[in-house]
C-alpha positions in Angstrom: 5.7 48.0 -35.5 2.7 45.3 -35.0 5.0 42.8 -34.1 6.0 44.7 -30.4 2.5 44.6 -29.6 2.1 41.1 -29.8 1.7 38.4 -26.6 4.1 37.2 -25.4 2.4 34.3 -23.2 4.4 31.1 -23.8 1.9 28.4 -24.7 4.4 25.6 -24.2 4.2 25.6 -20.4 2.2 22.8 -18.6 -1.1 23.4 -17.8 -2.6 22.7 -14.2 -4.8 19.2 -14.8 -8.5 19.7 -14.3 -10.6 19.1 -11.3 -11.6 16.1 -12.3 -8.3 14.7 -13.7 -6.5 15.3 -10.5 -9.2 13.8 -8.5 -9.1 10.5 -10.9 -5.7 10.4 -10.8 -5.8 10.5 -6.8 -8.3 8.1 -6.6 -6.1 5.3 -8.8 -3.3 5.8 -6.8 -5.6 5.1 -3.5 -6.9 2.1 -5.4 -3.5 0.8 -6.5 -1.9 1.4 -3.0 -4.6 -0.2 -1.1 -4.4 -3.4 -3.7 -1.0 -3.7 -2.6 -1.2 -3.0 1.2 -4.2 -6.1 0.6 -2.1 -8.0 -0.9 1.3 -7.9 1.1 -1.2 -8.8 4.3 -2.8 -11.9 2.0 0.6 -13.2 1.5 1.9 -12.4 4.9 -0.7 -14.1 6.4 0.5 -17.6 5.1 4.4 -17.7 5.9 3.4 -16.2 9.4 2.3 -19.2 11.6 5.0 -21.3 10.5 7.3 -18.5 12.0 5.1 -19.0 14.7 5.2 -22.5 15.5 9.3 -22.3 14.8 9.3 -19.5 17.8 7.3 -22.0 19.6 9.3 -25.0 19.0 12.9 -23.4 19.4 11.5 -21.6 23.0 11.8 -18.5 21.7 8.7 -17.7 23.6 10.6 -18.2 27.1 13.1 -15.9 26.3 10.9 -13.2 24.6 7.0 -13.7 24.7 6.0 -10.4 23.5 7.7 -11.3 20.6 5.3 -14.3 19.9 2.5 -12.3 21.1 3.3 -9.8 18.3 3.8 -12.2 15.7 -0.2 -13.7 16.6 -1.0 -10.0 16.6 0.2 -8.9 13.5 -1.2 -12.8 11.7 -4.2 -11.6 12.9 -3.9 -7.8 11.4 -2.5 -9.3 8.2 -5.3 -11.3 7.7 -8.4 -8.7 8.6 -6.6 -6.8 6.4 -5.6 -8.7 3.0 -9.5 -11.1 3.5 -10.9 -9.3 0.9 -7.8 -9.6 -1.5 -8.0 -11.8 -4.5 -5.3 -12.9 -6.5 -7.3 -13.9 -9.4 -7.7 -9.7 -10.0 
C-alpha cells in the first residue's frame, strides 16, 4: 500500500534555465548577431563603389538617379556601420 502514496512528479521533464542562463544566452546571441550585421556592412562597403562607378559609367544615373543616390546612401550606412568590425577577431 506505500507504493499508491508515492509522487508521481516526472523528474525527466526540462527545467526552465535560470535567470542568469537565459540572460547569457540572450546576450551571445545579441553579440553574435551584431558581429555579423558588422561584418556584412565591412564587406559590403568594398564591392559598393565599384557598383557605383559602373551605374555612373553605363548612365544609369540618367535613367534612374535615386537609384545612385541609394547606392552612396547605403556605402555610407554600410560603412558607419561595419567601422568598428575587424576581421582579425
Amino acid at each position: 500500500m506505500p507504493e499508491a502514496l508515492m509522487s508521481t512528479v516526472d523528474s525527466s521533464l526540462p527545467r526552465l534555465p535560470a535567470t542568469g542562463t537565459v540572460r547569457t544566452l540572450a546576450s551571445s546571441i545579441a553579440t553574435s548577431c551584431l558581429t555579423a550585421v558588422r561584418a556584412a556592412a565591412f564587406w559590403a562597403t568594398i564591392p559598393l563603389p565599384l557598383v557605383i562607378v559602373g551605374s555612373l559609367l553605363t548612365g544609369v544615373v540618367a535613367t534612374a538617379p535615386l537609384f545612385v543616390v541609394g547606392l552612396v546612401v547605403l556605402n555610407v550606412l554600410c560603412a558607419a556601420i561595419g567601422h568598428e568590425y575587424s576581421p582579425e577577431r
